[in-house]
N, C-alpha and C positions, 0 to 999 in steps of 0.2 A: 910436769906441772907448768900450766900456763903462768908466762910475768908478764904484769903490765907493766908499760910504761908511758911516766907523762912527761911531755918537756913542751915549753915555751918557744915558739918560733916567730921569730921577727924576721924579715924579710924587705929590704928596699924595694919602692917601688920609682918609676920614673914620676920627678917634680918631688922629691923627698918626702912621699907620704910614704908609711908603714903598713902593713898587713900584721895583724898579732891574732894570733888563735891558739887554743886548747886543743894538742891532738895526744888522744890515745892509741898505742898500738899496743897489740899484743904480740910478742913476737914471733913465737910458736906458729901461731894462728895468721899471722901478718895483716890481720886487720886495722883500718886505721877508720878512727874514729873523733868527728865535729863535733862537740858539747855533749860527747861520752867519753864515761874512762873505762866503758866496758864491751867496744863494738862486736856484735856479731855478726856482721858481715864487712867485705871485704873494704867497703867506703861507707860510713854511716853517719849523716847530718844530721842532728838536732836542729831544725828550723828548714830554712829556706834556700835555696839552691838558684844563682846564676851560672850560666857558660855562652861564652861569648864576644870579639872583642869588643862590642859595640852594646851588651849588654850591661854593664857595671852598674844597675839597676835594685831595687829591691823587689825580689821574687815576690809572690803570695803568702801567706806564712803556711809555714809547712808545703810549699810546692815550690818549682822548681820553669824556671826560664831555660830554653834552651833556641841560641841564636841559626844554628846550621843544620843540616842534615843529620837525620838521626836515623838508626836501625833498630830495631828488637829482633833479635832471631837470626840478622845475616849481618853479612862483612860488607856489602855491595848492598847497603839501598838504594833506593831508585830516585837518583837525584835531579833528573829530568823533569820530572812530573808530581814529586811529590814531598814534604817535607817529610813526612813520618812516614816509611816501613816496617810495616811488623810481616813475620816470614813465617809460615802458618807448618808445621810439623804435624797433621792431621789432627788438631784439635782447633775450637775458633782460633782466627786471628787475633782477636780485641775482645775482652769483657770488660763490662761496663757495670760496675755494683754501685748502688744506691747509698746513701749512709746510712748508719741504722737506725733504729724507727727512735731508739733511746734518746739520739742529738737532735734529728730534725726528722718527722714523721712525713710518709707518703714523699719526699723527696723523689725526684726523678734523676735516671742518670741519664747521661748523653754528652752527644757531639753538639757542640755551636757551630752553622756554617750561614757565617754571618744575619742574617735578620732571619733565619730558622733555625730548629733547636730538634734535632734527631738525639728521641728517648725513647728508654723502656721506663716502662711502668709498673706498677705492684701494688695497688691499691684499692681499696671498694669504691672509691670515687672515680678512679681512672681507668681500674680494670684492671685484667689480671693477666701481669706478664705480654702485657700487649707493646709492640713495636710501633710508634708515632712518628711523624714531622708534625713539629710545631714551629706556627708563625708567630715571631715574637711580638711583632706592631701590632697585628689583628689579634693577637692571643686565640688563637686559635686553633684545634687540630685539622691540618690540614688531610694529611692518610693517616691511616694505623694498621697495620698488620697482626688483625688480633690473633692469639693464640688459639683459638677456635679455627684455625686455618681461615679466614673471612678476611676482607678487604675492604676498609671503610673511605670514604672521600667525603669528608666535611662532617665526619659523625666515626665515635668514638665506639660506637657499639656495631658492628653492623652484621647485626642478629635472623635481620629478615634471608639475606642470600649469599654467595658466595663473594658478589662485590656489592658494594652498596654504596646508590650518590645520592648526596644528602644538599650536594649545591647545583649552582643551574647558571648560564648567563643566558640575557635577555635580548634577544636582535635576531637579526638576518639570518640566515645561510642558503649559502650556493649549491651546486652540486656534491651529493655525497649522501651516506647514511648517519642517521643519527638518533636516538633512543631519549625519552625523557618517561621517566616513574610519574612525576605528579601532574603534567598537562601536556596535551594532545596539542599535533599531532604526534604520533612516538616514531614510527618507523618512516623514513621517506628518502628517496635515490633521485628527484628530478626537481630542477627548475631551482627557487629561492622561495625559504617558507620562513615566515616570521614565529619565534614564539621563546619560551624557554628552555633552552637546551642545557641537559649533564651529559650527554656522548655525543661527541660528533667522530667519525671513522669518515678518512677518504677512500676507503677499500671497504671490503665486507664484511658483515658480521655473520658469525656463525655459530651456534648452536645444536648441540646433540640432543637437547628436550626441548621444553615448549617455549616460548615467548609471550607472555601474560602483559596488557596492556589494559591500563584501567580506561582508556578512551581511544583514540583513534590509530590505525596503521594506515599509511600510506603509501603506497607505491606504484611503479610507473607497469610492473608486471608482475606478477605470481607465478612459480613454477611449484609441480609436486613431480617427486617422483611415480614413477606412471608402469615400470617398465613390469612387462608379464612376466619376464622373470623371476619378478620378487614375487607373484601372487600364487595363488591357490584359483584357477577361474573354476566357479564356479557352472556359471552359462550365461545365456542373455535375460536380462530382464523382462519381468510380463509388461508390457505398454500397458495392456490394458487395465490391469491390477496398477500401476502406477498411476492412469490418469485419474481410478476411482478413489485413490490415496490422497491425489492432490487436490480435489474438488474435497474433501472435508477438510482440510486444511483452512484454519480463520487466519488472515489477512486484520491485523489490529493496529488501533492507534493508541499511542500513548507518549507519556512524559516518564524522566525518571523520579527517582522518588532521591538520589542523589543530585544537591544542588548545584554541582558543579559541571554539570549541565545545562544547567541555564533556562531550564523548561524547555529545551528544544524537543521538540516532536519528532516522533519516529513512525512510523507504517512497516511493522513488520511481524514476528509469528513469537506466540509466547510457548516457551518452552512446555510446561506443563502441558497444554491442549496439544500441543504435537507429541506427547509421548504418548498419548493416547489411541495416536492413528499412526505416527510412525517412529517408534521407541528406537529404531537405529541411529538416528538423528541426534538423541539425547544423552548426554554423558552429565554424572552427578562428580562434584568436586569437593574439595574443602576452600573455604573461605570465609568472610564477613559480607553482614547482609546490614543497612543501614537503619535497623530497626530501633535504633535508640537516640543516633543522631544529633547531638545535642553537647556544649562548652562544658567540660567540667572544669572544677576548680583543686588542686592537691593543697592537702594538706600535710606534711611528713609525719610520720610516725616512731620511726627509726630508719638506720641506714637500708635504702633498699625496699621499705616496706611503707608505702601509701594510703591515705583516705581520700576519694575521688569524688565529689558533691555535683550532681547536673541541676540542673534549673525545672526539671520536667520530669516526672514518673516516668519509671519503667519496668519492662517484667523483666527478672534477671533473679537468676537464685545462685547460690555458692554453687561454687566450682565449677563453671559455664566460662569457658572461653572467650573475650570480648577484644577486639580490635580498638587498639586507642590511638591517635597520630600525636605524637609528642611536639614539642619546639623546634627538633629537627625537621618536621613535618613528615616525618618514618614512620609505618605504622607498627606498632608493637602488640604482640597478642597475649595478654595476662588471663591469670584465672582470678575471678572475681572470688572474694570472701569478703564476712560477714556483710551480706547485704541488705539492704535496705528498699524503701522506695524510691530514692533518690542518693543515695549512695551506697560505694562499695569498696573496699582495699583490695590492694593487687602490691606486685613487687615491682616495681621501678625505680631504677638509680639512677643518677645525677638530678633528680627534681625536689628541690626545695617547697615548704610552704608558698601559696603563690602562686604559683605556675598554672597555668593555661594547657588544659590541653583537648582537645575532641575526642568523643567518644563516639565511634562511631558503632558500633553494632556487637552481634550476637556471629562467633563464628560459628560455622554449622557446616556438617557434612554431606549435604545433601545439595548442594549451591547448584543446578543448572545450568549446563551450557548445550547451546545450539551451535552442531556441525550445518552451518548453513551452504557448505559445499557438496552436502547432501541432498539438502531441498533441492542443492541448482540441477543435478543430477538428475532426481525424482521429474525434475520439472522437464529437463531435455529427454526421459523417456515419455513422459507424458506427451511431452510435444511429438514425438516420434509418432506416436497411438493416434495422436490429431490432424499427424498427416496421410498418414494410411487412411483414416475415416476420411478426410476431405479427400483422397484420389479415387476410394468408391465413388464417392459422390460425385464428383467430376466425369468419373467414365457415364453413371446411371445417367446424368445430365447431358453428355454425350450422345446417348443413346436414343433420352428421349426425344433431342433435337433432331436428331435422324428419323425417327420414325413422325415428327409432327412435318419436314420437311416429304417426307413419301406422302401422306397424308394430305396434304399439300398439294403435292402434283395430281394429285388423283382428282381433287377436290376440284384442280382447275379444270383436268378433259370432263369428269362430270359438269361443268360450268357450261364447257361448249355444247355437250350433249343436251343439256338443259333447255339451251340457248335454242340450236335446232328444231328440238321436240313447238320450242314455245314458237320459232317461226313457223314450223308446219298445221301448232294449231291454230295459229291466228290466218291462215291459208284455208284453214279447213275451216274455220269459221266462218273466212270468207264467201269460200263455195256453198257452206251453209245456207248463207244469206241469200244469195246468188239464186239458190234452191228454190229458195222460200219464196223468192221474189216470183220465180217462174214456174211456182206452185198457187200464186194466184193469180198472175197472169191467166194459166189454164184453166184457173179456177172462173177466173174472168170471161174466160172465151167459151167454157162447156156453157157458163148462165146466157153469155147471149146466143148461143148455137140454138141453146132448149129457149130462148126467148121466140128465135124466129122461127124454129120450129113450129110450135105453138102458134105463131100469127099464122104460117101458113098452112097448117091444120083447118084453122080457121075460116080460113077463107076458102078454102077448098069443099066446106060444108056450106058456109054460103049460097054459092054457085050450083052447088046439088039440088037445095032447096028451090032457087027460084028456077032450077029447068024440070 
């Protein structure tokens, strides 16, 4: 049978002050006990706890000062580098429990390190079992390591991917790669580009799936992997089947129908008319399309559960997937119910009556994207097919320059010969003439030869007569 025992202890201290306390010991048990007379364990305070020389302080109530090196778990803490060692025997080091919801509700537990506040969390407001750094002057969560395995940076939910930046700063940068979700440019390796950045990396980024960019990549080169290797070849392309692919191909202008674009103009090929003529090119996705576009306003309903009112009709029936960008400017994807013409509820936490937020579209599984490293491809076999046709064409031109050149020479000793013929007949002409001339000459001389004949015909009869 366990005895207690209690006795009075007075003790001098230096400058004749006293120490007087209640201590219970049991003796069996050798516990000793501070404002109990029944400890069960081996040191048990009622209240507040100093150690220390320099501490002679009043602790917290019910907590506990402690001025030097302390250990949990070993003989040898590490007094170099740290005040508190806990020595981990394969289970956590450190647990951290909240108080119960009975004294103080949604309380958070954690470490203070100095003007941030590293807690777990447990509640519908804060989420569930999620790991945070919180900034105590900004009040803000800076990361969170939600229990979703996800990684938030300036947002408490971060539900869209694997990490997710909900902040940005605004200026310069030099050389390096850097990534920004809500404005462009996103990707870039050269020179100093102004804009708002959430990643900057001086080394590379990299990726085993895709990289979705809602506006611009920039960079100083593109590599794909290329190597026959990895392929299945098929054979060469028909040229000529590619250049009649590419001649139907529309060349379009347009604007986006997203204003965060600016109205800037594009000339380029709309997905839908190229699956038509060249459906390799086209891959269908999930996403939102900005067909409803327009400020809603929340109204709360209960925890987690919203009424969302836009300014503008639209089609939207229950249970339709809609894209919304919250305060974080995150896009979050709800299922709409009980709809309306202008409104509809969805499930959103942390958003009070009040709140602002954009609603941007209808997600849909059919979303369009263009391999434009296709077309370029279609376009360098085409081109291939246009130059085979222009070296036909080149040699025929060749050819016929050759033969208008023979053509040519011929043309010229015919010239000469020409030339010839025309000197001998203006020769011959002239002998002609020549002819002619001495055709009546003779003509000339028979008339007077038969003139004088004729006279002396005449007179020869004459002369008859008168003898």
């Amino acid at each position: 049978m366990l005895t207690n025992h209690i006795r009075e202890v007075v003790k001098p201290i230096v400058g004749g002050a006293v120490m007087s306390c209640c201590l219970a010991t049991s003796v069996h048990a050798q516990n000793v006990g501070i404002g109990f007379s029944n400890p069960l364990s081996k040191l048990t305070v009622n209240g507040n706890l100093a150690v220390g020389t320099d501490y002679n302080t009043a602790a917290p109530a019910n907590g506990a000062l402690i001025e030097g090196i302390t250990g949990i778990g070993t003989t040898s803490p590490d007094s170099a580098n740290s005040f508190l060692t806990v020595a981990s025997t394969g289970q956590s080091n450190l647990t951290l429990l909240a108080a119960p919801a009975s004294k103080a509700p949604n309380i958070r537990s954690g470490i203070f390190f100095g003007g941030s506040y590293f807690q777990c969390t447990d509640s519908p407001s804060n989420g569930t079992k999620d790991l945070t750094f919180f900034n105590i002057p900004t009040q803000t969560n800076v990361l969170t390591l939600a229990a979703s395995n996800s990684v938030g940076i300036g947002t408490t939910k971060p539900t869209q991917a694997g990490l997710v930046v909900a902040t940005s700063v605004t200026g310069s940068i030099s050389s390096g790669e850097f990534f920004n979700f809500n404005s462009g440019p996103e990707l870039g390796s050269f020179g100093t580009a102004s804009g708002s950045w959430s990643i900057y990396a001086v080394g590379g980024i990299a990726a085993s799936g895709d990289i979705v960019s809602q506006s611009n990549i920039v960079s100083v080169t593109n590599f794909n992997l290329s190597d026959a290797r990895l392929k299945n070849v098929i054979g060469r392309s028909n040229s000529g089947a590619d250049l009649t692919t590419l001649e139907k191909l529309d060349v379009t202008d347009y604007t986006m129908k997203d204003a965060r674009f600016s109205g800037r103009k594009f000339k380029k090929l709309i997905a839908q008319q190229v699956e038509q003529v060249y459906p390799e090119a086209v891959t269908k996705v999930t996403d939102a399309v900005p067909d409803i576009y327009s400020v809603g306003q929340v109204k709360k309903i209960s925890d987690g559960l919203c009424e969302i009112s836009t300014d503008k009709e639209f089609s939207l029936k229950s249970g339709e997937r809609v894209e919304i960008l919250g305060p974080d400017r995150l896009p979050h994807v709800v299922i709409a119910e009980n709809v309306s013409d202008k409104s509809f509820s969805a499930k959103l936490e942390g958003l009070d009556t009040g709140t602002k937020v954009f609603v941007y579209g209808h997600e849909v599984n059919d979303l369009r994207t263009l391999d434009y490293e296709a077309i370029s491809m279609l376009n360098v076999s085409a081109t291939q097919e246009l130059a085979k046709r222009v070296e036909t064409l080149e040699q025929q031109n060749s050819n016929l320059q050759n033969e208008a050149k023979r053509l040519t020479a011929i043309e010229a000793e015919q010239g000469c010969e020409i030339a010839a013929l025309r000197a001998a007949n203006e020769k011959f002409n002239a002998l002609a003439s020549e002819n002619a001339n001495l055709k009546a000459e003779m003509e000339a001389l028979k008339k007077a030869v038969t003139t004088i004949q004729q006279k002396e015909n005449s007179e020869v009869r004459t002369v008859v007569l008168e003898q």
